[in-house]
C-alpha positions as CSV (number, residue, x, y, z in Angstrom):
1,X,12.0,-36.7,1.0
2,X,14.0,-33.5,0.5
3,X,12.6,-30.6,2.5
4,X,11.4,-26.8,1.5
5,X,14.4,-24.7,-0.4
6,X,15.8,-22.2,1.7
7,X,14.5,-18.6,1.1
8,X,16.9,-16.4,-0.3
9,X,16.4,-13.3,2.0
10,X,18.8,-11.0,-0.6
11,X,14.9,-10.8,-2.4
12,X,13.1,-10.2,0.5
13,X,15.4,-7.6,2.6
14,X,13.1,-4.5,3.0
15,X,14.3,-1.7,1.5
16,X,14.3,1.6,2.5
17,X,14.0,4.1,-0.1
18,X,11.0,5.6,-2.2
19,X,10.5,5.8,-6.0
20,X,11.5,9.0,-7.5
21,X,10.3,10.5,-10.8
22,X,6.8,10.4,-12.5
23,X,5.7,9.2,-9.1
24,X,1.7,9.6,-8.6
25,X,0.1,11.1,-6.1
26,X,-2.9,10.0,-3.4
27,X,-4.0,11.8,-0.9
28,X,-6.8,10.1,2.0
29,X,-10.1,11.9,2.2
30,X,-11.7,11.0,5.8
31,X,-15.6,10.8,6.9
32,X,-17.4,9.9,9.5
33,X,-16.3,9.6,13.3
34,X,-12.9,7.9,14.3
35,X,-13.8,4.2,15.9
36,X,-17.4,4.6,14.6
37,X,-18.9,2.7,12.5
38,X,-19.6,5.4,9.9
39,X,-15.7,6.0,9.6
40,X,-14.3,5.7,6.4
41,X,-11.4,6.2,4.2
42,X,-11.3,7.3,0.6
43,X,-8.1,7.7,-1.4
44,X,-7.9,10.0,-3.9
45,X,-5.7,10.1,-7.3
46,X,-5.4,12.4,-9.7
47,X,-8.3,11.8,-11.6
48,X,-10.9,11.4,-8.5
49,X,-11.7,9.1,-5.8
50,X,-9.9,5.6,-6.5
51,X,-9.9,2.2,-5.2
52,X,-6.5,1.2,-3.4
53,X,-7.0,-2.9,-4.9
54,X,-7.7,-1.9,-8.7
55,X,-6.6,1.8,-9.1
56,X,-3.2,1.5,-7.8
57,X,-0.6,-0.1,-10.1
58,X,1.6,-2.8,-8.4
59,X,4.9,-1.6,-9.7
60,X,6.0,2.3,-8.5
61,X,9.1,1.0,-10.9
62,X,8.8,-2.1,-12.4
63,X,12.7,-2.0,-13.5
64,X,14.0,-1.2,-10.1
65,X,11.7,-3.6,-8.6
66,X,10.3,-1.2,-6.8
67,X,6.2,-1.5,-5.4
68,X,3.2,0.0,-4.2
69,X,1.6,-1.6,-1.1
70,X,-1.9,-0.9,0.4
71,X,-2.2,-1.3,4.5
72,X,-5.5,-2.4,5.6
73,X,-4.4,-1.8,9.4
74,X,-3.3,1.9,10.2
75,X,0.1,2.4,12.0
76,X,0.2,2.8,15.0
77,X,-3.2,1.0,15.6
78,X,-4.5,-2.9,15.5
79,X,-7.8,-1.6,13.9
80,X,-8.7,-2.6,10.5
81,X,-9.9,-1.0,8.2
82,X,-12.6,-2.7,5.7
């Protein structure tokens, strides 16, 4: 039996570069007390607070296969946020 297909890492090579033009902005509104359990995170768009898993398109630029990705664990930290 023939075995998985290689991956072709050309597709998956991180690249290091932002999307430039009509770009939207967020900004992170933050309550409660670091590490407690009333902490939380709020991202907000132009239009109010937003949720990061429906609100935020996938595509920055859909043409230059560029994409918007949501972190649940902050940099820096192994503390997840949910």
């Amino acid at each position: 039996a023939p075995g998985p297909s290689p991956i072709d890492t050309e597709e998956i090579e991180p690249k290091r570069r932002m999307a430039a033009g009509d770009a939207i902005k967020y900004e992170t509104i933050e309550r409660g007390s670091l590490y407690g359990t009333d902490y939380r995170i709020f991202i907000k768009g132009p239009e109010g607070v937003i949720s990061p898993w429906h609100d935020i398109p996938l595509f920055a630029d859909e043409a230059n296969h560029i994409y918007n990705m949501i972190v649940e664990i902050p940099r820096w930290t192994n503390a997840k946020m949910e």
